[in-house]
C-alpha positions as CSV (number, residue, x, y, z in Angstrom):
1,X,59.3,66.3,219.1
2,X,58.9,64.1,215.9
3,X,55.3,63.7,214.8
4,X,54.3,60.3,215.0
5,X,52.2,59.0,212.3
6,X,50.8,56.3,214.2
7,X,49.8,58.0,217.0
8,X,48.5,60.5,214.7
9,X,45.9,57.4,212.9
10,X,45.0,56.3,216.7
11,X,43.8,59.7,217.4
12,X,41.8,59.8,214.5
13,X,39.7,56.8,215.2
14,X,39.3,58.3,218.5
15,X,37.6,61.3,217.4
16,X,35.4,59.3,214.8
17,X,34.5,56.9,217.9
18,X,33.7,59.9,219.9
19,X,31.3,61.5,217.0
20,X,29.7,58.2,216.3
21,X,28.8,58.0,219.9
22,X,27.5,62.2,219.7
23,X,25.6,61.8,216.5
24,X,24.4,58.2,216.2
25,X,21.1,55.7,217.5
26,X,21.2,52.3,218.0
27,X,20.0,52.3,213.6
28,X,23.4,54.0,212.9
29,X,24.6,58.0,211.8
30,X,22.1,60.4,212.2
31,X,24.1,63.7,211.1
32,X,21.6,64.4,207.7
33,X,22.2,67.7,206.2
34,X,20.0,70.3,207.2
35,X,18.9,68.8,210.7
36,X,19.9,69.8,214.3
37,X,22.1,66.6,214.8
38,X,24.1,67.7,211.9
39,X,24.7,70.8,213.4
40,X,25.5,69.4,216.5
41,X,28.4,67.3,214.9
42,X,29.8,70.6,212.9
43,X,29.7,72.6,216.5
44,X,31.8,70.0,218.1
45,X,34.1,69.9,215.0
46,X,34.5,73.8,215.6
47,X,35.6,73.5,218.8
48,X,37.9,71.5,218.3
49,X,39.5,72.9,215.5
50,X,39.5,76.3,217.2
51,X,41.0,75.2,219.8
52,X,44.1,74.3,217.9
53,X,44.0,77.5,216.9
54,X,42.7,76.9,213.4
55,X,40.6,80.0,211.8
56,X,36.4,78.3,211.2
57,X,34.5,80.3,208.3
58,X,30.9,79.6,206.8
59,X,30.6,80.3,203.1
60,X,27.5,81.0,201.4
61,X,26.6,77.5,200.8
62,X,26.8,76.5,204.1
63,X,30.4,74.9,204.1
64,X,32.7,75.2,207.0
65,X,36.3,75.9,206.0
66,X,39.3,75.7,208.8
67,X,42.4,77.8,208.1
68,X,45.6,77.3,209.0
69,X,48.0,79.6,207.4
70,X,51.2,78.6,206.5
71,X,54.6,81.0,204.6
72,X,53.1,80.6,201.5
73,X,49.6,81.6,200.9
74,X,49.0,79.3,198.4
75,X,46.7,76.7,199.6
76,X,46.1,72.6,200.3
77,X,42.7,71.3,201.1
78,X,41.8,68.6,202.6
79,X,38.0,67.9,202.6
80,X,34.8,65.5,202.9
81,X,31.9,66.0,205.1
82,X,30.4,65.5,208.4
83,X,27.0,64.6,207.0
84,X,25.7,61.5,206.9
85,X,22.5,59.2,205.1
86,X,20.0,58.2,207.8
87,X,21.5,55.6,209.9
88,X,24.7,55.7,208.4
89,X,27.9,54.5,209.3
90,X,30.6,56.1,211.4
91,X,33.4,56.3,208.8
92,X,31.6,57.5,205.7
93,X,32.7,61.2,205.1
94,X,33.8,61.6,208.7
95,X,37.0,59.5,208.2
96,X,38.1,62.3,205.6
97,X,37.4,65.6,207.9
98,X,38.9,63.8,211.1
99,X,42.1,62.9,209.4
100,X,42.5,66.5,208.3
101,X,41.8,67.9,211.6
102,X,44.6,65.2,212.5
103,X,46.2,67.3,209.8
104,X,45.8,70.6,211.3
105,X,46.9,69.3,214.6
106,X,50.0,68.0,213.5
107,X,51.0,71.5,212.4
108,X,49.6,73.0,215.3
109,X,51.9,70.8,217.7
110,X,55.0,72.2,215.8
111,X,54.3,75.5,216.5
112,X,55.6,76.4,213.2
113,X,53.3,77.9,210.3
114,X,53.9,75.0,207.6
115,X,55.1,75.8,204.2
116,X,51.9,76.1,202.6
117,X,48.5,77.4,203.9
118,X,45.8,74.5,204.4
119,X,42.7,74.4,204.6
120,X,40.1,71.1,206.0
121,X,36.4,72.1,204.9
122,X,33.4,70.0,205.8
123,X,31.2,70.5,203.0
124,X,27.6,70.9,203.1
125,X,25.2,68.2,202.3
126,X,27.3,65.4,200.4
127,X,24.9,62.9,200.8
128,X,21.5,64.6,198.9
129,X,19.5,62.7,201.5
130,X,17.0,65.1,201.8
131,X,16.6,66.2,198.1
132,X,18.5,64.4,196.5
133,X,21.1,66.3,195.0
134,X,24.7,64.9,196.2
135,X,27.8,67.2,196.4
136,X,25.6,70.4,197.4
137,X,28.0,72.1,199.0
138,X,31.1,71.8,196.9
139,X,29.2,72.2,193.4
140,X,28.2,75.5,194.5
141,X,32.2,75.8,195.6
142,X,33.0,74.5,191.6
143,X,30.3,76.5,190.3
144,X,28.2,73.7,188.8
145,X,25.4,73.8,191.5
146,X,21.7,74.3,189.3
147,X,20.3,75.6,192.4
148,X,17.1,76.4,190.4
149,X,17.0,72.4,190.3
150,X,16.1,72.6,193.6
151,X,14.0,75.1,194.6
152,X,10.6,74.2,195.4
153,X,11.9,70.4,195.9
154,X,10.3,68.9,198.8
155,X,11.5,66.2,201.5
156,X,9.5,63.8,202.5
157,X,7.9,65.8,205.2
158,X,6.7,68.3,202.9
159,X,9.3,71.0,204.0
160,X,11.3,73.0,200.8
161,X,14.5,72.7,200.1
162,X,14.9,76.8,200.4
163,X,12.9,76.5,203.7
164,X,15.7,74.1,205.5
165,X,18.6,76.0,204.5
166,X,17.5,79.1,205.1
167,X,17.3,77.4,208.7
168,X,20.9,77.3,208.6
169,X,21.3,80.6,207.4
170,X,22.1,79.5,203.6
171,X,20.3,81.8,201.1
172,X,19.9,79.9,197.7
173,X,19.8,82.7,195.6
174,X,23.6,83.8,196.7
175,X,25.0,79.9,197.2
176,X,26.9,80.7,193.7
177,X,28.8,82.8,195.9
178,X,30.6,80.6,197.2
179,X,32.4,79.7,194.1
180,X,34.0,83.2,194.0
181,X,34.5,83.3,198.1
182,X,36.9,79.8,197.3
183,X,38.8,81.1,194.1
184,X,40.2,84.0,196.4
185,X,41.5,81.3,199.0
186,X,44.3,80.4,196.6
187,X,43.5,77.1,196.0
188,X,46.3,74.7,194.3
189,X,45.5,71.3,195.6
190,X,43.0,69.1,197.0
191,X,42.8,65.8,199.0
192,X,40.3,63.4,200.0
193,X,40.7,60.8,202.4
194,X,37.1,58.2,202.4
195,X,36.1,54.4,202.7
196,X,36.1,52.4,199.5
197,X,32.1,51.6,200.4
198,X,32.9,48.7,198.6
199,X,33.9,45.0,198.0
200,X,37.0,45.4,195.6
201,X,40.1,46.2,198.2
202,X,39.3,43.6,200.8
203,X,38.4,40.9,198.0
204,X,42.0,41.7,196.5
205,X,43.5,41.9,200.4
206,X,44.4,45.7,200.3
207,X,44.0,47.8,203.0
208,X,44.5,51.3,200.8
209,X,44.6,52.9,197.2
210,X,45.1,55.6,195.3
211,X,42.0,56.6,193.7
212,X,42.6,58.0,189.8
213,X,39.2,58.8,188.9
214,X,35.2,58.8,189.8
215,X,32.8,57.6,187.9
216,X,30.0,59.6,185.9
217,X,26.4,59.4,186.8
218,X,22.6,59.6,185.3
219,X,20.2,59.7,188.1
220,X,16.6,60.0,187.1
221,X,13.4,58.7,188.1
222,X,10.7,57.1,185.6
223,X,7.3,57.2,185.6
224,X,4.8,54.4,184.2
225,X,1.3,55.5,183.6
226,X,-1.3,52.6,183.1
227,X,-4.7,52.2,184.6
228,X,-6.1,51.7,187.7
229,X,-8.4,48.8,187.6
230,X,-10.4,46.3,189.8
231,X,-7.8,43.3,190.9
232,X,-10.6,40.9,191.0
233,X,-12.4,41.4,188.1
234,X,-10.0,42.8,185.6
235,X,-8.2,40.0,183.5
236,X,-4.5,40.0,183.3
237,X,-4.1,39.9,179.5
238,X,-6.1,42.7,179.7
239,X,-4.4,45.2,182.2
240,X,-2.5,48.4,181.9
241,X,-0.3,47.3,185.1
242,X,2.1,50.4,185.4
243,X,4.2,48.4,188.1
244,X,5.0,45.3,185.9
245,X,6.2,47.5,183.2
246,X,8.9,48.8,185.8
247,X,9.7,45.4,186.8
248,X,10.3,44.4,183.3
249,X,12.3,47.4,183.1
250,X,14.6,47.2,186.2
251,X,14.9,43.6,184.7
252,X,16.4,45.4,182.0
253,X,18.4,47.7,183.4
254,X,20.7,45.1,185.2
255,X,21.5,43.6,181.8
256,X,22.8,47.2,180.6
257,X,25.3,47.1,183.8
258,X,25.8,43.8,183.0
259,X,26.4,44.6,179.2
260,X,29.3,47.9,179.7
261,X,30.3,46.6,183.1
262,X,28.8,49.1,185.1
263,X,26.2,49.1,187.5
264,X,22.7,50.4,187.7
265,X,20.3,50.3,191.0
266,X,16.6,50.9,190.8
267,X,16.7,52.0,194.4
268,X,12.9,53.9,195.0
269,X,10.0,52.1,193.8
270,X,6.1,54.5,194.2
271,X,3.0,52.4,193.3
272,X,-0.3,54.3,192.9
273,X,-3.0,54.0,194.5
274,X,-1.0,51.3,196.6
275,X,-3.8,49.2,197.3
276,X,-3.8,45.7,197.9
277,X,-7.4,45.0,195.9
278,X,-6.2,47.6,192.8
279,X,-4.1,47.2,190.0
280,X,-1.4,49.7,189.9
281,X,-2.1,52.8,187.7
282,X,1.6,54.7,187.9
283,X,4.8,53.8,189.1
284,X,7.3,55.7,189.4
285,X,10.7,54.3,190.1
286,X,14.6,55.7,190.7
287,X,17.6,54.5,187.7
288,X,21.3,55.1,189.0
289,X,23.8,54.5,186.3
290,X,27.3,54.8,186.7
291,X,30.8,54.0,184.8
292,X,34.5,55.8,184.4
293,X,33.5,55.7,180.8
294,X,32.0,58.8,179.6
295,X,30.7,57.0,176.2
296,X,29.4,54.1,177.9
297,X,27.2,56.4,180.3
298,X,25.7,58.0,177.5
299,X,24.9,54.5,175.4
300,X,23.7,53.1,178.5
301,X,21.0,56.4,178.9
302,X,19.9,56.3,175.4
303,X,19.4,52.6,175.9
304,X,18.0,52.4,178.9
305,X,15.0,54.9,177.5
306,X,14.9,52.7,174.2
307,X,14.2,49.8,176.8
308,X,11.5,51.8,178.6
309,X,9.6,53.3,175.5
310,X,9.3,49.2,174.1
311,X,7.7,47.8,177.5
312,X,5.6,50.8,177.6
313,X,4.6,49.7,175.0
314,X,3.9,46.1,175.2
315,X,2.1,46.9,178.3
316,X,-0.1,49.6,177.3
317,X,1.1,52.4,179.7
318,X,3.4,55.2,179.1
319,X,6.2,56.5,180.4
320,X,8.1,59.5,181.4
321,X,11.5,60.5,182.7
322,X,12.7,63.3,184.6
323,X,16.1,64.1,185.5
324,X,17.0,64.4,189.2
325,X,21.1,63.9,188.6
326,X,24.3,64.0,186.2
327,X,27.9,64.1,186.1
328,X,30.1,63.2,183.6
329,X,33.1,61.1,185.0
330,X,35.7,62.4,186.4
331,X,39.4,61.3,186.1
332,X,42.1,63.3,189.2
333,X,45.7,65.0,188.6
334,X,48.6,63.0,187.4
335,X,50.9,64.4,189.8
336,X,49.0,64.4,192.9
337,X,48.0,60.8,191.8
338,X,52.2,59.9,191.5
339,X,52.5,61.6,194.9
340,X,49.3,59.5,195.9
341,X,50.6,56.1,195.0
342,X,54.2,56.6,196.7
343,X,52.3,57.2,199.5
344,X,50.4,54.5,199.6
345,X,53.4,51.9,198.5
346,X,55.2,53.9,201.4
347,X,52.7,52.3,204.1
348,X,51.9,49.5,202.0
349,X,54.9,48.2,199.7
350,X,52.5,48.0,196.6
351,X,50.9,51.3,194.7
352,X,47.2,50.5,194.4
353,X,45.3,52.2,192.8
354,X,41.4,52.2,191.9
355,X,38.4,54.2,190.6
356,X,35.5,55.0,192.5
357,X,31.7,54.0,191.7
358,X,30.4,56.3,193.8
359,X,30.1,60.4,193.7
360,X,32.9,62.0,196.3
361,X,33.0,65.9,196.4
362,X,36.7,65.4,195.1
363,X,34.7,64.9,192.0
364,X,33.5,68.9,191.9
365,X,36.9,70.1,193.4
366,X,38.3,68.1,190.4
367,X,36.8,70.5,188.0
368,X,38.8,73.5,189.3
369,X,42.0,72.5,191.0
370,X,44.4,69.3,190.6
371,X,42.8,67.1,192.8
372,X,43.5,62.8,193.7
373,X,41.6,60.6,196.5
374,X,42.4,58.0,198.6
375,X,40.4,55.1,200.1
376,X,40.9,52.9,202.9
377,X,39.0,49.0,202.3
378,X,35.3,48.6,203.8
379,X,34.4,45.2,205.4
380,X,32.0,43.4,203.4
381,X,32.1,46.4,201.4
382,X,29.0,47.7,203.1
383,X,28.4,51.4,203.5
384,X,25.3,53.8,204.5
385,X,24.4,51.1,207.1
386,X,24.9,51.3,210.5
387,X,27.0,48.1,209.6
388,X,29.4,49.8,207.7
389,X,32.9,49.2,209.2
390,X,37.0,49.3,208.7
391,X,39.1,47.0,211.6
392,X,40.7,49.1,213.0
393,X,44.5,48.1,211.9
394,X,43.7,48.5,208.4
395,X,42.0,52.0,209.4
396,X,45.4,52.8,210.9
397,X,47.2,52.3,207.6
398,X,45.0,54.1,205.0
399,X,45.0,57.4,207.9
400,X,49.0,57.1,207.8
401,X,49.0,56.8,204.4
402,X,47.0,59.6,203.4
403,X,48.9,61.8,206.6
404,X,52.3,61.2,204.5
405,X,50.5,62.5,201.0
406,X,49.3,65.7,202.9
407,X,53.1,66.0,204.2
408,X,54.0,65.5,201.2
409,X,52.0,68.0,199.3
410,X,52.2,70.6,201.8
411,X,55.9,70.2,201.5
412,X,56.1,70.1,197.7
């Protein structure tokens, strides 16, 4: 029987409707890395994969790879993860391992090994909601991971970052390995279907696009040091207030976006002693800076700390930064982007195209094999809500889309 792309997409939403109902509240996804309901998600993946008769390893990072082997033992991956921020949506990261277990099916149902061998692999921890380092799992597959970044890093329950994955049988020390474990898998290509988690397709009335790039990112957080001082009795002129002096500065910040049209987000804001009747002695505060521009990324960090050492100043605090994330950006293969674009004018009649804003583990994978993404539009370009959402048609044409580039790859 001919494989049907359409019914291919509807099954698709049906197992993202039947995991959002598994692994969600009535606040949204619940699947965070390192937690039981995450693992509950990644068992029922297994089984359904295995039941198609697909191979499931863990590598040492704690990423689950499915096998399907094909003639030729070179490889295709598809990949994205099953992880999720607290009440998340039910597309983000989902939508890409579904549509390769749609993948895997498809191949399954012909009963044929196909040309090439593919993998899907759900990797570990994309989100860094619990420590705040994204792409875990597939930097360690790149090689890139600084796990030594991380140990010792606490959530905010108290517990170490070794101490949660050790939970899940992931050793730190040997999560390195996993770089070596995927070179010997014959890797050539690798795909990435995932939601825009943005405004730009639907305000431009596309329901797809090629993605050619991701941008870079400076992730730190800042900390203002003043005084802690009576509110009553203390005069304003006279205060070392370390919270207005990160106010001034996220102030700041959005004119540098602004300025090299990019975008920065003060997203975590810590006031000490946090008391109503005191005047804030520290603050410390998150900066996220992104662009496709590698130059611009690194004007906007020297300028962003230019802008923070002179309202330090003027206020009378001081002020320290300290790293928590960087990548440079990232631009994907010219030939799997050619092969993305026909696709997408295939389903579409027009060859969109785009960058993304934010980090995608096709970003890591990028830095070792010829990899390309492709997004489907988000309504209201909302994401890591629980009001994130796709209609449903549109859904339908970004999974057919991205089913015909994995044909077409796999058949290259």
């Amino acid at each position: 029987m001919k494989y049907s792309l359409e019914q291919g997409a509807v099954r698709v939403i049906a197992d993202l409707k039947e995991l959002a109902v598994l692994t969600s509240d009535e606040h949204g996804a619940q699947r965070v890395a390192w937690t039981a309901l995450w693992q509950t998600a990644r068992d029922w993946y297994r089984q359904k994969a295995e039941a198609l008769g697909a191979e499931v390893s863990t590598d040492s990072a704690g990423n689950v790879w499915t096998k399907m082997e094909g003639e030729s033992a070179e490889a295709i991956v598809i990949g994205s993860h099953l992880d999720s921020v607290p009440h998340g949506g039910w597309l983000d990261g989902a939508l890409g391992v579904l549509a390769g277990l749609e993948a895997l099916r498809r191949y399954s149902a012909e009963k044929q090994k196909p040309r090439k061998t593919l993998y899907v692999v759900d990797w570990a921890d994309e989100e860094g909601a619990r420590y705040g380092y994204s792409c875990l799992g597939s930097s360690a597959a790149s090689g890139s991971l600084r796990v030594e970044e991380l140990i010792g890093r606490a959530d905010s329950n108290g517990i170490t970052f070794e101490k949660a994955v050790s939970a899940y049988q992931v050793m730190p020390d040997k999560m390195l390995q996993a770089h070596q474990e995927m070179l010997q898998r014959n890797i050539i290509g690798y795909l990435e279907l995932h939601i825009e988690q943005g405004p730009v397709l639907e305000k431009e009335q596309k329901d797809v696009a090629c993605v050619f790039g991701a941008a870079g990112v400076e992730r730190h957080y800042i900390d203002f040091v003043g005084q802690a001082a009576h509110a009553g009795s203390f005069p304003v002129p006279m205060r070392q207030d370390a919270f207005l002096a990160a106010a001034e500065a996220a102030l700041e910040f959005r004119k540098l976006a602004l300025k090299y049209k990019a975008v920065c987000t003060v997203g975590q804001v810590q006031v000490q002693p946090n008391v109503v009747t005191i005047v804030p002695g520290k603050c410390t505060i998150s900066l996220d800076m992104r662009t496709i521009d590698a130059a611009d990324l690194q004007k906007m960090y020297v300028e962003a700390q230019a802008v923070t050492e002179k309202i330090a100043s003027v206020n009378g605090v001081s002020v320290g930064w300290r790293k928590i994330y960087s990548v440079a950006p990232q631009l994907f293969d010219e030939q799997f982007i050619c092969l993305c674009e026909k696709a997408v004018q295939k389903e579409t009649g027009e060859a969109t195209k785009m960058y993304s804003g934010p980090l995608h583990d096709a970003v890591e994978m990028a830095k070792v094999v010829p990899t390309v993404m492709m997004f489907t539009m988000s309504e209201g370009g909302l994401s890591h809500t629980k009001e994130e959402h796709t209609p449903e048609l549109k859904l339908e044409v970004g999974i057919r889309a991205f089913l015909r580039l994995v044909h077409d790859v796999m058949e290259q």
